[in-house]
N, C-alpha and C positions, 0 to 999 in steps of 0.2 A: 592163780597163775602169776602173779605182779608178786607175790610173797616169793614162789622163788623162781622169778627173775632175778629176785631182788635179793638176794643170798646168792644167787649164780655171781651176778653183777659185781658183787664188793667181794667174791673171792682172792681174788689178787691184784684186785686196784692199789697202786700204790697210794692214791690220795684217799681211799677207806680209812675212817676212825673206827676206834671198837666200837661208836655205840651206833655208828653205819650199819655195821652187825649184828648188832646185838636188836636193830630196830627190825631188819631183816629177817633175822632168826623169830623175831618175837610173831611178826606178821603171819607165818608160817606158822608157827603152833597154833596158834588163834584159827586161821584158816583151818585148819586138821578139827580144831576144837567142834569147831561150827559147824564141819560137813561129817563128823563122826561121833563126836560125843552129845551133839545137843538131840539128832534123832533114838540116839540110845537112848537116855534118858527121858526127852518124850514118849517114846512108844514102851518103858518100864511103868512109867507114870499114867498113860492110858492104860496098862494091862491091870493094873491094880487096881484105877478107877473101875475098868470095867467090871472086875472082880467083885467089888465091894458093890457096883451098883447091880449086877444082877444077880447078887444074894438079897438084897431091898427088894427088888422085884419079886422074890421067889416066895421070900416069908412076906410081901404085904397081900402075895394072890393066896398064900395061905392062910391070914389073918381077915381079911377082907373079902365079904361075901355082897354078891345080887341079890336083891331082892324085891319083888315087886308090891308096891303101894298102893295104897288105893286114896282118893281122894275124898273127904267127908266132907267139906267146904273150901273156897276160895276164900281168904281171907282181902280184905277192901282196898283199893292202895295198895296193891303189894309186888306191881311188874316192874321187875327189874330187868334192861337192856344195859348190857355194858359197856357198849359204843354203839349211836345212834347209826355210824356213817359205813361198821364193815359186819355189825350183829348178821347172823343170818337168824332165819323163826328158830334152828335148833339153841341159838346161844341166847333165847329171853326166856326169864326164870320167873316163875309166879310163887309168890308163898302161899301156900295149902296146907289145910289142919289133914293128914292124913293119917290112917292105919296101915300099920304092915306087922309082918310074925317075923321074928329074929333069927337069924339060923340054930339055935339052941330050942327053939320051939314058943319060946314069951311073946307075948300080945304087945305090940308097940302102938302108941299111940301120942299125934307130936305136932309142932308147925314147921317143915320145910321149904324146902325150895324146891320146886319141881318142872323140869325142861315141857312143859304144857303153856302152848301159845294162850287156849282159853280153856283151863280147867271147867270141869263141872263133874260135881259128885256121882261118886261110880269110875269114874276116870281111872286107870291103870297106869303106872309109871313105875321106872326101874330105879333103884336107891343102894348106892354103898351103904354097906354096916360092919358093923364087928361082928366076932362071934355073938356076943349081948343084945343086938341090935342097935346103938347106938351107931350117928351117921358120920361116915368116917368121907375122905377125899378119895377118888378113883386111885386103883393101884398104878404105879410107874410099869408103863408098857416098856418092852424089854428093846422095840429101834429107840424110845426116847432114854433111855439108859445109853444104848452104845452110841449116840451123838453124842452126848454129855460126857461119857470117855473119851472118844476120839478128840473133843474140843479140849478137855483136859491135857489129853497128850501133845497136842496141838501149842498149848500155853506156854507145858511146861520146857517144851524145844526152843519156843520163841524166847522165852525169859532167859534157858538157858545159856543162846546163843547172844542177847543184851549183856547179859554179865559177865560173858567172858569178853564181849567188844569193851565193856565201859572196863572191866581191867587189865587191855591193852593201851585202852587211853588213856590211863591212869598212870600204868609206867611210864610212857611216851613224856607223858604233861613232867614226869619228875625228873627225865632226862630233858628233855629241853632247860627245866629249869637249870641243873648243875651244869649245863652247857653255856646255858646265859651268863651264870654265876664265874663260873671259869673266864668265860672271856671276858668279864668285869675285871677278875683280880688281872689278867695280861695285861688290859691297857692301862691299870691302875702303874703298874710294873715299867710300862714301855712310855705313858702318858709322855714325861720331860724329854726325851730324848726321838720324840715321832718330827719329822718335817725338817728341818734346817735347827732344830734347838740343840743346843750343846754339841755344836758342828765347830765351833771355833768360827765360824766366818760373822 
């Protein structure tokens, strides 16, 4: 709103400079910029995010299979809690020599990690794998994909909307300067003859 006031304002002010104007004008484009091109842009850069993250999601639930373990020993020293102060029992991880069958049908046999507070053989547990069975990370669920879009798009509005602020101040900063500059050479110009000098008296 102060953008065009501010162009209303120096319409026909006689004491308006062009670059009164031109600062006016500029504030206004930037405004428009901000409230029309940065959520465009955000919400292109989410839609593609989203796009590309749940095709991830699509082929790792195609790639990545359940499968359930069995336990053959607890190996000694091996509980691992991530943080002592917000772990719940499902987030401490025991290492275990265990057996599982791969989705291709091969006999896997290995030491993992396994979400069992207190393993003991015979024990059942669920396990990413690949097709080969080899143990792969949980697939990307498809809300934590569209967060990660959303935040995406999110970014790129906010960045957008910084760079077009930082290259309004960037003209501003060059105008003040030739402004400075300007009224350096005037007084250089007017210096001998300001106050009572070269008045004859």
């Amino acid at each position: 709103m102060g953008a065009i006031r501010g162009v209303w304002r120096w319409r026909h002010n006689p004491l308006r400079r062009a670059t009164d104007l031109v600062e006016a004008w500029l504030a206004l484009v930037v405004l428009l910029l901000v409230l029309v091109a940065a959520p465009v842009i955000g919400s292109l850069v989410g839609a593609v995010a989203q796009d590309t993250l749940q095709r991830s999601v699509r082929e790792q639930r195609a790639d990545r299979h359940v499968v359930t373990a069995t336990v053959v020993k607890k190996l000694k020293g091996a509980e691992i809690d991530p943080d002592p102060d917000s772990a719940t029992a499902r987030d401490i991880r025991s290492k275990v020599l265990a057996d599982w069958t791969a989705p291709d049908g091969t006999a896997q046999h290995g030491t993992v990690m396994a979400s069992l507070n207190t393993p003991h053989a015979g024990d059942h547990f669920r396990l990413w794998t690949d097709q080969r069975g080899h143990i792969v990370a949980r697939p990307l669920d498809s809300a934590t994909a569209t967060t990660h879009a959303v935040l995406a798009g999110l970014g790129a509005a906010l960045l957008t909307a910084g760079l077009v602020d930082s290259g309004r101040r960037f003209v501003l900063w060059r105008m003040v300067r030739r402004r400075y500059a300007r009224w350096d050479r005037a007084w250089e110009r007017a210096g001998p003859d300001w106050g009572r000098t070269g008045t004859g008296s």
